[in-house]
KEKE-3310 file (N, C-alpha, C; in steps of 0.2 Angstrom, whole numbers, plus 5000, padded with zeros to 4 digits):
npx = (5102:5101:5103:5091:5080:5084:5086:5071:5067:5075:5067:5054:5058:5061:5052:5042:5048:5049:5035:5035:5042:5036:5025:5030:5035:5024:5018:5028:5027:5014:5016:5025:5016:5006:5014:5017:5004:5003:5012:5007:4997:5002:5008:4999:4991:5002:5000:4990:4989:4997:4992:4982:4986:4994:4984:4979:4988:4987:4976:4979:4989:4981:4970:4959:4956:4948:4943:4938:4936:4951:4952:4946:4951:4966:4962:4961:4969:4979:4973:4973:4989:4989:4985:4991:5005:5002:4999:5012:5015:5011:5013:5029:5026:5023:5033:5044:5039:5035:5051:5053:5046:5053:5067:5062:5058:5070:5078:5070:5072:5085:5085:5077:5088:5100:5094:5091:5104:5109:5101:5102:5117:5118:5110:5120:5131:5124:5122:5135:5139:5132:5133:5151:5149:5143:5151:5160:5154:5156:5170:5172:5166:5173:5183:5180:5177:5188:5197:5191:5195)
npy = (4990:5006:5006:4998:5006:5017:5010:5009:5023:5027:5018:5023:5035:5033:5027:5038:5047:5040:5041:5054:5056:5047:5055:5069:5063:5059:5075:5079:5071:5076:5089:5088:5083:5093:5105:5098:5099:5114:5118:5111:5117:5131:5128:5125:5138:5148:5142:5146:5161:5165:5158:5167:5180:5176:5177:5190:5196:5190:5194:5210:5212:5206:5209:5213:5227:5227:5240:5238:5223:5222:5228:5219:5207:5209:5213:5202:5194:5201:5200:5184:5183:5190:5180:5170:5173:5174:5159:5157:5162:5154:5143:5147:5145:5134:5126:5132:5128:5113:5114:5118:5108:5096:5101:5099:5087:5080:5083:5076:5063:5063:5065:5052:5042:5043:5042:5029:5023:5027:5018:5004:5006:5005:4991:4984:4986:4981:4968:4965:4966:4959:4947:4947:4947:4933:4927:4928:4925:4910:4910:4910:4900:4888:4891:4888:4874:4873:4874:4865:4850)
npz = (5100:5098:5085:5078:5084:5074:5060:5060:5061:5047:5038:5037:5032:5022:5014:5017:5008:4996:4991:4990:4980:4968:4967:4964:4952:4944:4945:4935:4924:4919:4920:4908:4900:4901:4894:4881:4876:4877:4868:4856:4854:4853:4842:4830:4831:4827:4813:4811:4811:4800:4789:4789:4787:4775:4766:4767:4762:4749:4745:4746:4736:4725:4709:4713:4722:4738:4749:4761:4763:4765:4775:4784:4782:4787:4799:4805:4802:4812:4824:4822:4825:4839:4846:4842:4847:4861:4864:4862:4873:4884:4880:4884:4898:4901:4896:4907:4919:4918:4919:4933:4938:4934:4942:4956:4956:4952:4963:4976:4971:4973:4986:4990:4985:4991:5005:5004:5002:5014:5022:5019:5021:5032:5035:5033:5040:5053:5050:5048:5063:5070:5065:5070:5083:5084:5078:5090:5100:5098:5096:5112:5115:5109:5114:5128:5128:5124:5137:5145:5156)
capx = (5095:5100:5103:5086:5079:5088:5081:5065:5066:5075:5063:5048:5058:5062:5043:5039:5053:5047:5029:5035:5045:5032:5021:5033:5035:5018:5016:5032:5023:5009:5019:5027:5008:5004:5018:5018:4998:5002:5016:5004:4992:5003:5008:4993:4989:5003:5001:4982:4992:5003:4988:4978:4993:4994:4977:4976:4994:4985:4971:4981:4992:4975:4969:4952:4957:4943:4944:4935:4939:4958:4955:4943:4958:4971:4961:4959:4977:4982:4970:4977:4995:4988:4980:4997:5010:4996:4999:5016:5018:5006:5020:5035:5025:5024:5040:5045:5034:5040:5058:5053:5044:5062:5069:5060:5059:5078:5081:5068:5076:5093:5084:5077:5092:5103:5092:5091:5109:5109:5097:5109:5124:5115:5109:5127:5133:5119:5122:5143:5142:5128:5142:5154:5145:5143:5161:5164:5152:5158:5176:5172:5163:5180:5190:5180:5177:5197:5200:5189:5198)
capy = (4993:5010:5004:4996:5012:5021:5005:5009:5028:5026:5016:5026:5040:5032:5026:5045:5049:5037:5044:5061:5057:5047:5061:5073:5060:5060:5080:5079:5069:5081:5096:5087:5083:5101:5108:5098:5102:5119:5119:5110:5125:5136:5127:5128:5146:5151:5141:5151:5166:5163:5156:5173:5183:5175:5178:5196:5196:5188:5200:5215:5211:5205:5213:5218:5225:5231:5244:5235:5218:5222:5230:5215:5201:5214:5213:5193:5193:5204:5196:5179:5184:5189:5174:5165:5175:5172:5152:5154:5163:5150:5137:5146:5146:5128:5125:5134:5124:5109:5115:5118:5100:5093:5102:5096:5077:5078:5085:5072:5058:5063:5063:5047:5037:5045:5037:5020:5019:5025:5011:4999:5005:5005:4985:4979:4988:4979:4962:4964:4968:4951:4943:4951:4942:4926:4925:4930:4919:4903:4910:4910:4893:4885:4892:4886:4869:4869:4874:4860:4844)
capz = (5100:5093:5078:5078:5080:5067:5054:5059:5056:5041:5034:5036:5030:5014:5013:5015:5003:4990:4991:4989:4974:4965:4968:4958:4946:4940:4941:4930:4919:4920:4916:4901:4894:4897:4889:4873:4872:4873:4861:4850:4851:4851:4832:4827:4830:4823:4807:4807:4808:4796:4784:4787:4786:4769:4763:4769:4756:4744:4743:4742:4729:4720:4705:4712:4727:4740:4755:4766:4764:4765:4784:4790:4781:4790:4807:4807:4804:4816:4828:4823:4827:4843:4847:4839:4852:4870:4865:4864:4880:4885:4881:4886:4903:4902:4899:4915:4927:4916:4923:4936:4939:4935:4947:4960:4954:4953:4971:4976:4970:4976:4992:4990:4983:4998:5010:5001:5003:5022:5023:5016:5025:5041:5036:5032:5050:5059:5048:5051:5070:5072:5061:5073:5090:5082:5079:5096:5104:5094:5100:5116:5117:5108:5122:5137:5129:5125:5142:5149:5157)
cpx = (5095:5099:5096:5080:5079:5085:5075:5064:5067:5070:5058:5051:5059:5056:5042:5042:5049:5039:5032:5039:5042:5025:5023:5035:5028:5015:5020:5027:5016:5009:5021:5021:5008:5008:5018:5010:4997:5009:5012:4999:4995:5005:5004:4990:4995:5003:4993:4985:4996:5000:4983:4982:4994:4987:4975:4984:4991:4980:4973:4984:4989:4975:4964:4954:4950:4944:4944:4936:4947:4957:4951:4948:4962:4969:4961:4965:4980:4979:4973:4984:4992:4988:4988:5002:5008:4998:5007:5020:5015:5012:5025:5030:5026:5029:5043:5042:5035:5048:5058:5051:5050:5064:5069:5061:5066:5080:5077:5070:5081:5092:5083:5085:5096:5100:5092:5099:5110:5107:5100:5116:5122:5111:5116:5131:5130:5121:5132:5142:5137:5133:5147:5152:5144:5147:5164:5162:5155:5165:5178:5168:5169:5184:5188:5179:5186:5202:5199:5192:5196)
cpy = (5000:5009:5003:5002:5019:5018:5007:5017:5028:5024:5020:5033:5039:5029:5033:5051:5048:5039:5051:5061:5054:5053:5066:5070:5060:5067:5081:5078:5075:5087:5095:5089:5089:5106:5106:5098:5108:5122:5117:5115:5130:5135:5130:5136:5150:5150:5145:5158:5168:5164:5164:5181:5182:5178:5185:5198:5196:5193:5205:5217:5208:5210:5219:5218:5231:5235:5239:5228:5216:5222:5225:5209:5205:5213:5209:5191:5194:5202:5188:5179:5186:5186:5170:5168:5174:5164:5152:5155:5158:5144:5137:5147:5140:5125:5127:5131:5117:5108:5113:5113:5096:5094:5097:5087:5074:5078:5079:5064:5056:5061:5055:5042:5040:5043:5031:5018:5023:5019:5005:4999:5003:4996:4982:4981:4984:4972:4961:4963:4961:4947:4943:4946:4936:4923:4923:4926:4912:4904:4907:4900:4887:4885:4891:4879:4865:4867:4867:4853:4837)
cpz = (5097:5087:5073:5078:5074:5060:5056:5057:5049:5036:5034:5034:5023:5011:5009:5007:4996:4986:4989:4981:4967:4963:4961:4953:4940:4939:4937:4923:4916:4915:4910:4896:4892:4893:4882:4871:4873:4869:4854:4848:4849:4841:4827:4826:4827:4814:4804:4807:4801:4789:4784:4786:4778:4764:4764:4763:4750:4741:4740:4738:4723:4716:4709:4722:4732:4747:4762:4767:4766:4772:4787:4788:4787:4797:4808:4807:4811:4823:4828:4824:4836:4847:4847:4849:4861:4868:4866:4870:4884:4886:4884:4896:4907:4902:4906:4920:4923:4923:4929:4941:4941:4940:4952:4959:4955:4961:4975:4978:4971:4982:4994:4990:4991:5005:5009:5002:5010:5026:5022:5020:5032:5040:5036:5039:5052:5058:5052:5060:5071:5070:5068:5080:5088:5082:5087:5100:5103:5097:5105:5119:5117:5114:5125:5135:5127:5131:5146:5151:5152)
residu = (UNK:UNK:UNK:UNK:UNK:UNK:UNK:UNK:UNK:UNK:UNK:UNK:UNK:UNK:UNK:UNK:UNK:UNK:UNK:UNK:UNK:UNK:UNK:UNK:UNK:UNK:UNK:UNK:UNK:UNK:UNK:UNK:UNK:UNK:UNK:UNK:UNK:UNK:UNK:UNK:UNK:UNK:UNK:UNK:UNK:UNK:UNK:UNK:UNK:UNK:UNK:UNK:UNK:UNK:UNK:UNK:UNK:UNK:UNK:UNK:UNK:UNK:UNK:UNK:UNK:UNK:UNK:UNK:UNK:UNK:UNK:UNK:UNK:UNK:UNK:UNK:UNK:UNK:UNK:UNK:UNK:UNK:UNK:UNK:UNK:UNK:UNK:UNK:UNK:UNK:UNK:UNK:UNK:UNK:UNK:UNK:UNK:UNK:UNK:UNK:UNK:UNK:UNK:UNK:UNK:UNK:UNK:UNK:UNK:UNK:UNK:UNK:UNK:UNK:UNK:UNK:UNK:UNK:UNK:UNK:UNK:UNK:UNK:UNK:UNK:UNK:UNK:UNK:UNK:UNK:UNK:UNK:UNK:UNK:UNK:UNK:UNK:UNK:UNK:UNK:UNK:UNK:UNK:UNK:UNK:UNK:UNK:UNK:UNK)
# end
């Protein structure tokens, strides 16, 4: 009867397990997506960096070079590397709550599988010891109809 008890918590604790582990499987997932679309902004922003960073090159090393034009290229750059370096803090924050996500999923899952094989050992107990009384019965039957005249 303990036993019986024990199968029935286990199980609803590896229900509750499995619910908690699909859970953090899907904010994993989540966290990946959001990770690799802010890595892919942060690409992009540096490659406009990169490109107004060029063109603000391009200009000054031009022939016909103009005051004013230099310092409004010069601030679009300096503004686009701005912009560049926020997306990639932006990523590396994603990555970390990423990490983080894992974590979680893994310690999860540990939990999980650690109950599925409680639950397992505690079914092969309950089957062995029924096993066990079956034998015993059947024993016992052999020996009083051996004993019988």
């Amino acid at each position: 009867m303990r036993d019986r008890s024990k199968l029935a918590a286990l199980r609803r604790i590896a229900a509750v397990e499995q619910v908690q582990r699909t859970s953090a499987e899907v904010a994993l997932r989540a966290a990946r997506n959001a990770e690799e679309a802010a890595r892919d902004m942060a690409a992009q922003a540096r490659d406009v960096a990169e490109s107004e960073h060029r063109e603000w090159l391009r200009h000054v090393s031009g022939r016909t070079f103009s005051p004013e034009l230099g310092m409004a290229l010069g601030a679009r750059a300096v503004d686009a590397e701005g912009r560049a370096e926020g997306a990639e803090a932006e990523a590396a924050a994603a990555t970390s709550e990423t990490d983080e996500r894992e974590s979680a999923w893994r310690l999860l899952d540990a939990q999980a599988r650690r109950t599925g094989a409680s639950l397992r050992d505690l079914h092969r107990s309950m089957a062995r010891r029924a096993e066990e009384m079956r034998l015993s019965a059947l024993e016992d039957r052999t020996t009083f109809e051996a004993m019988r005249p």
